[in-house]
Backbone atoms as SQL, in Angstrom:
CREATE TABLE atoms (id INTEGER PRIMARY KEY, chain TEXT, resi INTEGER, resn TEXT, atom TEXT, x REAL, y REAL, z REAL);
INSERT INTO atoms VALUES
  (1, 'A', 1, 'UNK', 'N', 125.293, 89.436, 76.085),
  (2, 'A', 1, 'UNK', 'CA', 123.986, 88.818, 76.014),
  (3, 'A', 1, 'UNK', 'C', 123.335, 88.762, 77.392),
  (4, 'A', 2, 'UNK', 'N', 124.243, 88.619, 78.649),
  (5, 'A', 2, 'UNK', 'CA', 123.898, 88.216, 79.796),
  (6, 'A', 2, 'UNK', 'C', 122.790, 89.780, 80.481),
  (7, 'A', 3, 'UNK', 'N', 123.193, 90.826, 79.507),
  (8, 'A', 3, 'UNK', 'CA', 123.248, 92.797, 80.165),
  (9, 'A', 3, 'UNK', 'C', 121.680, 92.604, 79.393),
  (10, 'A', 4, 'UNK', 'N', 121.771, 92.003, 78.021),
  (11, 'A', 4, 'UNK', 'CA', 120.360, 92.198, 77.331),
  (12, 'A', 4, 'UNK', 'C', 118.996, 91.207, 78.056),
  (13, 'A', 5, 'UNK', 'N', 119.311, 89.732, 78.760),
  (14, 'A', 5, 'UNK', 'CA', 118.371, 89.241, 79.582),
  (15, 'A', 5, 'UNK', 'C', 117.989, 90.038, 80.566),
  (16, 'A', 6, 'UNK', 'N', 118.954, 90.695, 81.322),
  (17, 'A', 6, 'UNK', 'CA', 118.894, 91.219, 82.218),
  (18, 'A', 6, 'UNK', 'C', 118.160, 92.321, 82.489),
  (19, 'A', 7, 'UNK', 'N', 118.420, 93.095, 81.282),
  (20, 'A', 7, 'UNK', 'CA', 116.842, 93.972, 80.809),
  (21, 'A', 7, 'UNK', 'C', 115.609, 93.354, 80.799),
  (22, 'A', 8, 'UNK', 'N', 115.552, 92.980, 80.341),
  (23, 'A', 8, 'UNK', 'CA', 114.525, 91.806, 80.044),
  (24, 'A', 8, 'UNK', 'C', 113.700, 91.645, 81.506),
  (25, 'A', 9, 'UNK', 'N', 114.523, 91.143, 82.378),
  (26, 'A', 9, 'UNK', 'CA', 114.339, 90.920, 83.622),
  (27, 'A', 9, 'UNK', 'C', 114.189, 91.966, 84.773),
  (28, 'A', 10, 'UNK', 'N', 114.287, 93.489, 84.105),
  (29, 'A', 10, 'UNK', 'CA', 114.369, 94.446, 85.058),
  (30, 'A', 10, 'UNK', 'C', 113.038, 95.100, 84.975),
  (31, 'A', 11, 'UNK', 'N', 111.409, 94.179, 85.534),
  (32, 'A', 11, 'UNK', 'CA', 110.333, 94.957, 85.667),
  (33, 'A', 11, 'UNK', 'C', 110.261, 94.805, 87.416),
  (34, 'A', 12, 'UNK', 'N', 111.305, 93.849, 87.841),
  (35, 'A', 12, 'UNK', 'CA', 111.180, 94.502, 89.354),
  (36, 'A', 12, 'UNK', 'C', 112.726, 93.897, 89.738),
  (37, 'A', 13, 'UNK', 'N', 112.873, 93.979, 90.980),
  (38, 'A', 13, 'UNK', 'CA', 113.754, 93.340, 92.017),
  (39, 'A', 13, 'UNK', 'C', 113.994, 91.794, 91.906),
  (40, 'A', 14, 'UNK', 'N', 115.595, 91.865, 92.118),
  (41, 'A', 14, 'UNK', 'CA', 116.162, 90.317, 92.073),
  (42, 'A', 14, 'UNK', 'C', 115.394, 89.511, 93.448),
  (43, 'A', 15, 'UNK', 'N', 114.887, 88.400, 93.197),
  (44, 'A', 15, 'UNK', 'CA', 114.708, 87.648, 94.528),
  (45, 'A', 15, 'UNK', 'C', 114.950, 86.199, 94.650),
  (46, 'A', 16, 'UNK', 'N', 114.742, 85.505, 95.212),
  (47, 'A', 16, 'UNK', 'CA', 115.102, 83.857, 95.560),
  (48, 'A', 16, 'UNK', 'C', 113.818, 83.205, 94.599),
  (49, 'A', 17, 'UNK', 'N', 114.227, 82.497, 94.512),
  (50, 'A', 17, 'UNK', 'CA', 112.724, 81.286, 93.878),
  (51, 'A', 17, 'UNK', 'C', 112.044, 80.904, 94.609),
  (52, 'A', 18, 'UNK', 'N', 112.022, 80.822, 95.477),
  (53, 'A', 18, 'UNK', 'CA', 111.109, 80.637, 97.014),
  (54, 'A', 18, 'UNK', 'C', 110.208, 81.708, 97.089),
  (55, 'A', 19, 'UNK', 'N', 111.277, 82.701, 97.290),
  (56, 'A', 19, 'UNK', 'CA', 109.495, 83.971, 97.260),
  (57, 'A', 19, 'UNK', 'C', 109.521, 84.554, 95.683),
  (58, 'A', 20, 'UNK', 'N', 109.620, 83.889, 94.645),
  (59, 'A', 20, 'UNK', 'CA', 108.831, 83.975, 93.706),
  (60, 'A', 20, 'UNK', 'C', 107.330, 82.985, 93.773),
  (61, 'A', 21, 'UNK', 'N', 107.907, 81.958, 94.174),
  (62, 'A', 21, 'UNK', 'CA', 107.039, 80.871, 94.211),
  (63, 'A', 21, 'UNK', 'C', 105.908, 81.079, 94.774),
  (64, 'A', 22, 'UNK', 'N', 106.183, 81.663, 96.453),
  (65, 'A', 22, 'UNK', 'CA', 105.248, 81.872, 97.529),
  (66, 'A', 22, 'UNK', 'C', 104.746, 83.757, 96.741),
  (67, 'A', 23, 'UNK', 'N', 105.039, 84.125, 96.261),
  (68, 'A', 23, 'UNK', 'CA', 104.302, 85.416, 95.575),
  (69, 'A', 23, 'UNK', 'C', 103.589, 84.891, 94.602),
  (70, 'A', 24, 'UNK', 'N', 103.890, 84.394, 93.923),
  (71, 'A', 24, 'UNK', 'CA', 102.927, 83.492, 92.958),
  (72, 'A', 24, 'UNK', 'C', 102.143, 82.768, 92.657),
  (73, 'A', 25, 'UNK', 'N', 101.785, 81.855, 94.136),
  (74, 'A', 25, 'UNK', 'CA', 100.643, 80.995, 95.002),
  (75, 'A', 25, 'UNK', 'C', 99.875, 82.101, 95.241),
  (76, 'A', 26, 'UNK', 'N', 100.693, 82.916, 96.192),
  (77, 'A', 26, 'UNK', 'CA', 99.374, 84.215, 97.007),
  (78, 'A', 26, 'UNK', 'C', 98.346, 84.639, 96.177),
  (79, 'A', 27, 'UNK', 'N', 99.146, 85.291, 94.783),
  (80, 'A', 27, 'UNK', 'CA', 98.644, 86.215, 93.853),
  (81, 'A', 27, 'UNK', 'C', 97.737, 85.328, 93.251),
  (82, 'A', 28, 'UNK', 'N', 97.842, 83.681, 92.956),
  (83, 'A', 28, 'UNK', 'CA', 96.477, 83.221, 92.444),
  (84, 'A', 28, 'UNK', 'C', 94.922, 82.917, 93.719),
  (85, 'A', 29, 'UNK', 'N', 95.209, 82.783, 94.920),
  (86, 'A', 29, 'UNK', 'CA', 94.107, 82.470, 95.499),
  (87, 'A', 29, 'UNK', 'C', 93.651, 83.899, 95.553),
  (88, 'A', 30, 'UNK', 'N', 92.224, 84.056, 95.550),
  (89, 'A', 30, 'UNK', 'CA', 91.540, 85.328, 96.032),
  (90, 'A', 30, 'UNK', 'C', 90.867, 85.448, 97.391),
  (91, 'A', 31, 'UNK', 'N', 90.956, 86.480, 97.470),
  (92, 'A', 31, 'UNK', 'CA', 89.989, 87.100, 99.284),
  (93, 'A', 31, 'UNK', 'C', 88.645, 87.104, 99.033),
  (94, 'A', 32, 'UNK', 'N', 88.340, 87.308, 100.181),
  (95, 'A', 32, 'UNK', 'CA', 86.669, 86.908, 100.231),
  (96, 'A', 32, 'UNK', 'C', 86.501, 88.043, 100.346),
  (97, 'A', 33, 'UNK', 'N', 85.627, 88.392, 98.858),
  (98, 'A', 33, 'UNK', 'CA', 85.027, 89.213, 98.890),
  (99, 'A', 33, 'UNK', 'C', 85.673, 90.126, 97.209),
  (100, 'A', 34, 'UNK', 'N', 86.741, 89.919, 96.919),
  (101, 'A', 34, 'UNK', 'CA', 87.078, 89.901, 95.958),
  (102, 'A', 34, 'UNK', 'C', 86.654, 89.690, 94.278),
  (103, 'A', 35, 'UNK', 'N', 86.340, 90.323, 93.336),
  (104, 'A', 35, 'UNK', 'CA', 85.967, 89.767, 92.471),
  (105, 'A', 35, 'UNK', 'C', 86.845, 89.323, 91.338),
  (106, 'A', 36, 'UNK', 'N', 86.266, 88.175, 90.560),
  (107, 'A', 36, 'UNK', 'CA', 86.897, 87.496, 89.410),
  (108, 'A', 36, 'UNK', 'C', 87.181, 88.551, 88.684),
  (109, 'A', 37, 'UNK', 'N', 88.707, 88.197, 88.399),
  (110, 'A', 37, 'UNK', 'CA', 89.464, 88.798, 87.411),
  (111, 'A', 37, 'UNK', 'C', 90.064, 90.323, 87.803),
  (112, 'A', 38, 'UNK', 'N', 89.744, 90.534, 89.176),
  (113, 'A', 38, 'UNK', 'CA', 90.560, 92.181, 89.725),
  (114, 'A', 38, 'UNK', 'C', 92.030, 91.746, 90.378),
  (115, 'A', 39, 'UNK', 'N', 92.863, 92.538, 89.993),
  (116, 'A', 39, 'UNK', 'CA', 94.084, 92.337, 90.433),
  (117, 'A', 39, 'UNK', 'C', 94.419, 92.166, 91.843),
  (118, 'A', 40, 'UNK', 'N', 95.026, 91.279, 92.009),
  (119, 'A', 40, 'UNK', 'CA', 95.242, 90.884, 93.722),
  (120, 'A', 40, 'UNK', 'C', 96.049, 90.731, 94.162),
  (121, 'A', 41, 'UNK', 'N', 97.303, 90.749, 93.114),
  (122, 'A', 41, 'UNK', 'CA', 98.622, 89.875, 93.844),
  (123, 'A', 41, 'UNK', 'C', 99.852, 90.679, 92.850),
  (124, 'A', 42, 'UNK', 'N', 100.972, 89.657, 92.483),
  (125, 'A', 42, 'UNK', 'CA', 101.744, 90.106, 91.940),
  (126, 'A', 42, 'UNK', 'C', 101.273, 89.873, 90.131),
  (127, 'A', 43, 'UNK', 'N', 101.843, 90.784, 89.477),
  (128, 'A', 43, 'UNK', 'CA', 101.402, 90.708, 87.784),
  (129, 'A', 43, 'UNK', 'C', 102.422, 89.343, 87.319),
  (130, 'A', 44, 'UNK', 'N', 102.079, 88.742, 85.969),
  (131, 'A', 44, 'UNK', 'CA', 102.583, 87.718, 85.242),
  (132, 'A', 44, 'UNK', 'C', 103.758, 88.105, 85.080),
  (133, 'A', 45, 'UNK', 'N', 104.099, 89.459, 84.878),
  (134, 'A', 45, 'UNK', 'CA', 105.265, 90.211, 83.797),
  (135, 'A', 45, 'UNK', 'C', 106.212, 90.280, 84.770),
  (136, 'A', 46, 'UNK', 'N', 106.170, 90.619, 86.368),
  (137, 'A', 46, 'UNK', 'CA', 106.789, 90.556, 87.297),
  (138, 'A', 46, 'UNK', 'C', 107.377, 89.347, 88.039),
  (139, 'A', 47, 'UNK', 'N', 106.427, 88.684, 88.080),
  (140, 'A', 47, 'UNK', 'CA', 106.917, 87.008, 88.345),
  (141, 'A', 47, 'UNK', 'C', 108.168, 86.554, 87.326),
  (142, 'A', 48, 'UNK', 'N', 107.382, 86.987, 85.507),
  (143, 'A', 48, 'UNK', 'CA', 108.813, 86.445, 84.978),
  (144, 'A', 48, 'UNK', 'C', 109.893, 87.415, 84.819),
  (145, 'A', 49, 'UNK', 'N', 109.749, 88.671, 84.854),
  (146, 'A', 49, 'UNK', 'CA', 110.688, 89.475, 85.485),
  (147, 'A', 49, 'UNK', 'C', 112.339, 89.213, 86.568),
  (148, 'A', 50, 'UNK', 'N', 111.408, 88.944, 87.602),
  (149, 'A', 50, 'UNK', 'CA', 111.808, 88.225, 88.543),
  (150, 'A', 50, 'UNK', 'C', 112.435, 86.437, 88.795),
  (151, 'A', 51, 'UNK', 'N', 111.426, 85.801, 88.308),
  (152, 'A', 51, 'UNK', 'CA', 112.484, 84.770, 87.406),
  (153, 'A', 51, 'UNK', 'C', 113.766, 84.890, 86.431),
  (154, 'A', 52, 'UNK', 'N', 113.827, 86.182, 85.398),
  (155, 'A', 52, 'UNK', 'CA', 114.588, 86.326, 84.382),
  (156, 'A', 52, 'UNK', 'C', 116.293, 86.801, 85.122),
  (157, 'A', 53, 'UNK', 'N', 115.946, 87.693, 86.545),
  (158, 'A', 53, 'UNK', 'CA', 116.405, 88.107, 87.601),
  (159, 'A', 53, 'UNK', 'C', 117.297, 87.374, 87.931),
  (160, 'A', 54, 'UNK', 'N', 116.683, 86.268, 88.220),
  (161, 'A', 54, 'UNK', 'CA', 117.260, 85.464, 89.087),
  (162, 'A', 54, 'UNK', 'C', 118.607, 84.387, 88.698),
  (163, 'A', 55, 'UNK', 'N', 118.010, 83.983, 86.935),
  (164, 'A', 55, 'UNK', 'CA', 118.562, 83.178, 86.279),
  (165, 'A', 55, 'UNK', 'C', 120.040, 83.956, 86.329),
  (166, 'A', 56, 'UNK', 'N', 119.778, 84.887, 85.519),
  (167, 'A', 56, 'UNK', 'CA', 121.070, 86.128, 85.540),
  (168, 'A', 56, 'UNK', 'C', 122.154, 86.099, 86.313),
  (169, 'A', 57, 'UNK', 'N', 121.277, 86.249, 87.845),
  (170, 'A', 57, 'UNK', 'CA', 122.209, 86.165, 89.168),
  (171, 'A', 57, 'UNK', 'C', 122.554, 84.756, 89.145),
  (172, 'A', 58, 'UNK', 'N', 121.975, 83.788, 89.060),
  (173, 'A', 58, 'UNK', 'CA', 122.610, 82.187, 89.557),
  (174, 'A', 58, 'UNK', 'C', 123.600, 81.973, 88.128),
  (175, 'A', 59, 'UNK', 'N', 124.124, 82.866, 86.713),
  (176, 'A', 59, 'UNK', 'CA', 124.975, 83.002, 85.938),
  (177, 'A', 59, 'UNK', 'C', 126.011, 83.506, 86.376),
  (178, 'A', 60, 'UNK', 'N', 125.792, 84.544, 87.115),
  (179, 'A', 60, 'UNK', 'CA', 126.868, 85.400, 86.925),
  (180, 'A', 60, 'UNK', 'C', 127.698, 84.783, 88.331),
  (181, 'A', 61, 'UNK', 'N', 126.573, 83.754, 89.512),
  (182, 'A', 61, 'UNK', 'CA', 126.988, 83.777, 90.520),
  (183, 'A', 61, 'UNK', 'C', 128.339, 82.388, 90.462),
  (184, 'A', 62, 'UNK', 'N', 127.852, 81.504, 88.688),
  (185, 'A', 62, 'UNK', 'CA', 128.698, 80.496, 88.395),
  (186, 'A', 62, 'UNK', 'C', 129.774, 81.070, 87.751),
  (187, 'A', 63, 'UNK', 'N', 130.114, 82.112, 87.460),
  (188, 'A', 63, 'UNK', 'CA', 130.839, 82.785, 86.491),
  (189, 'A', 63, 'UNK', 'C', 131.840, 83.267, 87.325),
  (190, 'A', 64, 'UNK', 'N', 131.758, 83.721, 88.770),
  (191, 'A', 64, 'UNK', 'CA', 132.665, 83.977, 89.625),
  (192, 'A', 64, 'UNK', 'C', 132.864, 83.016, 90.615),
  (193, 'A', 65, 'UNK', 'N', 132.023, 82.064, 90.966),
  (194, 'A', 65, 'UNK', 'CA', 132.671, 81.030, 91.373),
  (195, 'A', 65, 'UNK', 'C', 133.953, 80.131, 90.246),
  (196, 'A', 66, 'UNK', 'N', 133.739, 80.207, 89.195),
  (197, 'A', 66, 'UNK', 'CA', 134.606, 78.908, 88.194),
  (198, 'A', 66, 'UNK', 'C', 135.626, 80.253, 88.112),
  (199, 'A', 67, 'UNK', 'N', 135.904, 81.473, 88.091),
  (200, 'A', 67, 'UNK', 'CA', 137.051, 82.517, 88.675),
  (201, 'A', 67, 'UNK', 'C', 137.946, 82.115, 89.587),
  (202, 'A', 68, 'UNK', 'N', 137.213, 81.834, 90.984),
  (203, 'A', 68, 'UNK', 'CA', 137.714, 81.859, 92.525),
  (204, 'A', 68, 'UNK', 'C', 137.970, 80.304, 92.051),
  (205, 'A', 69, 'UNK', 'N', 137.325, 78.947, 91.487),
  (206, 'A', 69, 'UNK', 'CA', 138.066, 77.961, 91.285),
  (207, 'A', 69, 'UNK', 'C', 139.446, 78.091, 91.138),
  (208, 'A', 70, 'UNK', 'N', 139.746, 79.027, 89.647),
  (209, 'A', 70, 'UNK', 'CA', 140.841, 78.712, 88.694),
  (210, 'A', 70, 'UNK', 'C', 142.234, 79.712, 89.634),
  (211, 'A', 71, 'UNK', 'N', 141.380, 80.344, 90.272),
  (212, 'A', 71, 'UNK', 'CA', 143.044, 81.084, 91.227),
  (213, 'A', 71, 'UNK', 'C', 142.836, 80.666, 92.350),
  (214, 'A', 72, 'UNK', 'N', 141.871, 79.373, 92.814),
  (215, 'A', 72, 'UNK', 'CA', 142.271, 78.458, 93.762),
  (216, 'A', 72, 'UNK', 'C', 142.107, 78.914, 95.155),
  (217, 'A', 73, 'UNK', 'N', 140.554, 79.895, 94.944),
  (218, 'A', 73, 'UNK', 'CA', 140.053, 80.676, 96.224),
  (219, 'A', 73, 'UNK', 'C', 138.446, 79.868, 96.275),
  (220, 'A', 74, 'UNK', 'N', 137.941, 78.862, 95.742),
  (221, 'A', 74, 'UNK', 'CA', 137.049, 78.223, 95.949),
  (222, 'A', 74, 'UNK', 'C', 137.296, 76.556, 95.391),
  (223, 'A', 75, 'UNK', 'N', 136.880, 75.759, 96.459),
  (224, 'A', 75, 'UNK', 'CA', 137.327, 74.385, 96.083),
  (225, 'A', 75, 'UNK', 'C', 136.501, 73.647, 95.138),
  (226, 'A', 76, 'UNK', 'N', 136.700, 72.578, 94.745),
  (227, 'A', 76, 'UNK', 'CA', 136.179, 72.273, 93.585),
  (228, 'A', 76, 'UNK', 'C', 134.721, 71.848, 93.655),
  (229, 'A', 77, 'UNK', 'N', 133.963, 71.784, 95.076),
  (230, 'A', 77, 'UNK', 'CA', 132.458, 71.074, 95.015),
  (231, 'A', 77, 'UNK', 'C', 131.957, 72.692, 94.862),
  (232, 'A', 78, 'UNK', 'N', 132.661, 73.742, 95.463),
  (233, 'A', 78, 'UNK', 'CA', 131.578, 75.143, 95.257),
  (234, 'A', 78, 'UNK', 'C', 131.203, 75.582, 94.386),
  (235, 'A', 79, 'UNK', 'N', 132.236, 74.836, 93.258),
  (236, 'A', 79, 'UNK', 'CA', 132.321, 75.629, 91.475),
  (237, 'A', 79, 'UNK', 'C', 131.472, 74.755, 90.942),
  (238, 'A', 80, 'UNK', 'N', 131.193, 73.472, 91.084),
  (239, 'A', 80, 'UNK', 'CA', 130.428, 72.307, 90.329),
  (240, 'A', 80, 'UNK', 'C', 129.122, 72.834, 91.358),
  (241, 'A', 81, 'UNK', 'N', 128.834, 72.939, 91.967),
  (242, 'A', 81, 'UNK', 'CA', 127.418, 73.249, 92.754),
  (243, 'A', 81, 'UNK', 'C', 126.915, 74.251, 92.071),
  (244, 'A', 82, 'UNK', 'N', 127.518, 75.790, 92.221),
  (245, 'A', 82, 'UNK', 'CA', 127.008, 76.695, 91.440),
  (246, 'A', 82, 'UNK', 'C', 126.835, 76.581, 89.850),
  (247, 'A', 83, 'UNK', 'N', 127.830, 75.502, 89.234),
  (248, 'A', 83, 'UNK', 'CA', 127.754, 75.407, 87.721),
  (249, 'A', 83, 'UNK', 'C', 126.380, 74.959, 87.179),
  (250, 'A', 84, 'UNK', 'N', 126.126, 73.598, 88.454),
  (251, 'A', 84, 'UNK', 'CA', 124.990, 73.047, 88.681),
  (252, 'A', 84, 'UNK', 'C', 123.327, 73.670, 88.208),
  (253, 'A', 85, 'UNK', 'N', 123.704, 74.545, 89.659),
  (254, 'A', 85, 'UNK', 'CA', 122.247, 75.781, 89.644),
  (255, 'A', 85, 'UNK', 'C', 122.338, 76.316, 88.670),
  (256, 'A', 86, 'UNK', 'N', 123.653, 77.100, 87.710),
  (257, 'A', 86, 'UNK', 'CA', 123.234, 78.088, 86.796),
  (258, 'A', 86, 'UNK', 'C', 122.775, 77.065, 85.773),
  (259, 'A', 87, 'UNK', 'N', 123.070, 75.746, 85.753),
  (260, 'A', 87, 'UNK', 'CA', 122.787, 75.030, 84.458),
  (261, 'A', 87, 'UNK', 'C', 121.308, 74.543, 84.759),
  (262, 'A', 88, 'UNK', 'N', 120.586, 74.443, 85.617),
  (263, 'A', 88, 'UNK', 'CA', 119.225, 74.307, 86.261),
  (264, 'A', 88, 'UNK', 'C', 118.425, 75.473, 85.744),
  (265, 'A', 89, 'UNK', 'N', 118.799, 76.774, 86.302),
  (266, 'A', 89, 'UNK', 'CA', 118.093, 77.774, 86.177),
  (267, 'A', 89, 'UNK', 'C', 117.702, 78.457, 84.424),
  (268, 'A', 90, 'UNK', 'N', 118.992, 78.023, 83.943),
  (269, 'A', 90, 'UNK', 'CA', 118.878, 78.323, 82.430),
  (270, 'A', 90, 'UNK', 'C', 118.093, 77.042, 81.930),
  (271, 'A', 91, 'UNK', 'N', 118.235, 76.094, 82.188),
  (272, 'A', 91, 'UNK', 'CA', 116.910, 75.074, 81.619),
  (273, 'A', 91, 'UNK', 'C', 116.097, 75.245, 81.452),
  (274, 'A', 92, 'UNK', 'N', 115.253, 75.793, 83.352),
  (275, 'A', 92, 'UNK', 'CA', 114.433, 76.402, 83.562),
  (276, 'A', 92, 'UNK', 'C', 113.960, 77.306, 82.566),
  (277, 'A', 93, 'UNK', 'N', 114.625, 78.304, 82.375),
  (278, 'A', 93, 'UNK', 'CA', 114.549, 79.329, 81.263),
  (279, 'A', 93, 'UNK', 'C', 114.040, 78.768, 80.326),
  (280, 'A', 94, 'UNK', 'N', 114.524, 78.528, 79.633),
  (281, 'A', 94, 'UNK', 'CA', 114.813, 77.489, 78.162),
  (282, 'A', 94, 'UNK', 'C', 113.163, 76.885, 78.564),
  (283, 'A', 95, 'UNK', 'N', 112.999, 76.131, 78.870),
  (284, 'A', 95, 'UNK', 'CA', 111.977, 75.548, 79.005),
  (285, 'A', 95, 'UNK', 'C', 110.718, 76.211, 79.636),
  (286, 'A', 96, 'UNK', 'N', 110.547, 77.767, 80.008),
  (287, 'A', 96, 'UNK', 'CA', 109.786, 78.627, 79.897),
  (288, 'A', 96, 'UNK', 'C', 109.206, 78.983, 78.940),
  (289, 'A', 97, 'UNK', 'N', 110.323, 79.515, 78.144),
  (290, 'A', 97, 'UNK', 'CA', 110.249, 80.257, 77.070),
  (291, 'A', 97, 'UNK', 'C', 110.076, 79.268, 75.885),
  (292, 'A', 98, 'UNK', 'N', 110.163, 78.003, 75.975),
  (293, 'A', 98, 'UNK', 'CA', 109.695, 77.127, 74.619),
  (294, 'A', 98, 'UNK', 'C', 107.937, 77.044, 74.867),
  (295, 'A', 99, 'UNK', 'N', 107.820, 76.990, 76.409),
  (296, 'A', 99, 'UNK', 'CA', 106.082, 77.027, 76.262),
  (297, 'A', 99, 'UNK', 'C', 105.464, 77.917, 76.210),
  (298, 'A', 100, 'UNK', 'N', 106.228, 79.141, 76.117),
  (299, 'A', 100, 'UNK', 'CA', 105.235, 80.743, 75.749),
  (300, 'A', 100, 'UNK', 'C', 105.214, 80.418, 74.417),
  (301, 'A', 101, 'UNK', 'N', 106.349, 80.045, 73.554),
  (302, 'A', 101, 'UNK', 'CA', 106.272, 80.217, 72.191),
  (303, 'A', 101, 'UNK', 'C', 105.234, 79.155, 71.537),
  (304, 'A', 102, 'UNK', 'N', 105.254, 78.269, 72.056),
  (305, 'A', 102, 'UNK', 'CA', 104.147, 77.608, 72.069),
  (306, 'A', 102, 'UNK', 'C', 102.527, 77.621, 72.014),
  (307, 'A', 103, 'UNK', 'N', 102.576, 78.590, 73.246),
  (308, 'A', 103, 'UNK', 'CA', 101.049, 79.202, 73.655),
  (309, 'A', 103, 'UNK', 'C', 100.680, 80.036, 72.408),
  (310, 'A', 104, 'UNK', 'N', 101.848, 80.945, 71.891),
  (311, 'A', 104, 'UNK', 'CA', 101.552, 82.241, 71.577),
  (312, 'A', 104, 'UNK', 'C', 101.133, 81.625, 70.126),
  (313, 'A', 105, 'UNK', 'N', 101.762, 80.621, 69.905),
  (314, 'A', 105, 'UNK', 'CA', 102.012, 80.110, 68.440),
  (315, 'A', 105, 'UNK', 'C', 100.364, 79.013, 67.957),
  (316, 'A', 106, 'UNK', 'N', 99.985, 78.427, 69.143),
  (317, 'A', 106, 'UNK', 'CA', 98.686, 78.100, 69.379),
  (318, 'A', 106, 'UNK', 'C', 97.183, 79.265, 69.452),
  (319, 'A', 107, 'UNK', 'N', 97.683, 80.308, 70.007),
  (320, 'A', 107, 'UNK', 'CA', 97.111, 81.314, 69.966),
  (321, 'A', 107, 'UNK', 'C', 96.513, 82.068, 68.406),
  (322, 'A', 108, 'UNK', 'N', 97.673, 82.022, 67.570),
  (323, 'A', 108, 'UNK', 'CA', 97.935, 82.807, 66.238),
  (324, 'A', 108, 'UNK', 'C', 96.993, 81.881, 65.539),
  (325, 'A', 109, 'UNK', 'N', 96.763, 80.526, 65.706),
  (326, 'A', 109, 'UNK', 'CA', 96.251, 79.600, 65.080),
  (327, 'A', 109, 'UNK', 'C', 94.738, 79.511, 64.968),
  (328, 'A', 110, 'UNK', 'N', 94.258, 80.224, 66.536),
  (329, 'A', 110, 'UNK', 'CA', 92.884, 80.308, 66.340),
  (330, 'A', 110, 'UNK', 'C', 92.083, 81.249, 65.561),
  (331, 'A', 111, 'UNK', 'N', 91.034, 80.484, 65.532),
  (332, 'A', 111, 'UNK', 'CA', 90.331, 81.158, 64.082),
  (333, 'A', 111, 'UNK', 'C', 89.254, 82.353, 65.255),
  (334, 'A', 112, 'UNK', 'N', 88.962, 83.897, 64.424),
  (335, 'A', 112, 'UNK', 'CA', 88.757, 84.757, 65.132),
  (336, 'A', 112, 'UNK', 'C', 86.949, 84.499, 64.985);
């Protein structure tokens, strides 16, 4: 399941949430001189791309830490820290994806 998000997530490059964040501020302010509604920054599909990316990696990165726990090559705050983030980041997720379905489902509703 983890190979099929991961598709999912492959319209660009893995990155930090930080410069998703700061790519995602940029891409909404516009330049002077710029007009409403021309592309300026990074696309929607890439941001969650790149979010989907990331979740993946902070999985797989708890998945080999709770490894290196159990043969006693990582101590026990490194495995609960990373368990932490991956259980953050999939929330995250989770709670993305309940407000697209949402939108989309609000969307279907309007009358044409």
């Amino acid at each position: 399941m983890i190979d099929q998000i991961q598709n999912v997530g492959s319209l660009s490059k893995v990155t930090g949430l930080d410069s998703i964040a700061t790519d995602a501020i940029s891409s909404t302010t516009t330049s002077v001189g710029a007009t409403p509604g021309s592309s300026t920054g990074v696309s929607f599909a890439s941001v969650l791309g790149d979010m989907a990316n990331s979740t993946v990696h902070n999985i797989k990165q708890a998945e080999v830490a709770s490894f290196e726990g159990m043969t006693g090559k990582a101590d026990t705050r490194e495995v609960v820290d990373a368990v932490l983030a991956a259980e953050q980041s999939l929330q995250t997720a989770i709670a993305l994806r309940d407000k697209i379905v949402s939108a989309y489902l609000e969307i279907t509703k309007m009358q044409i």
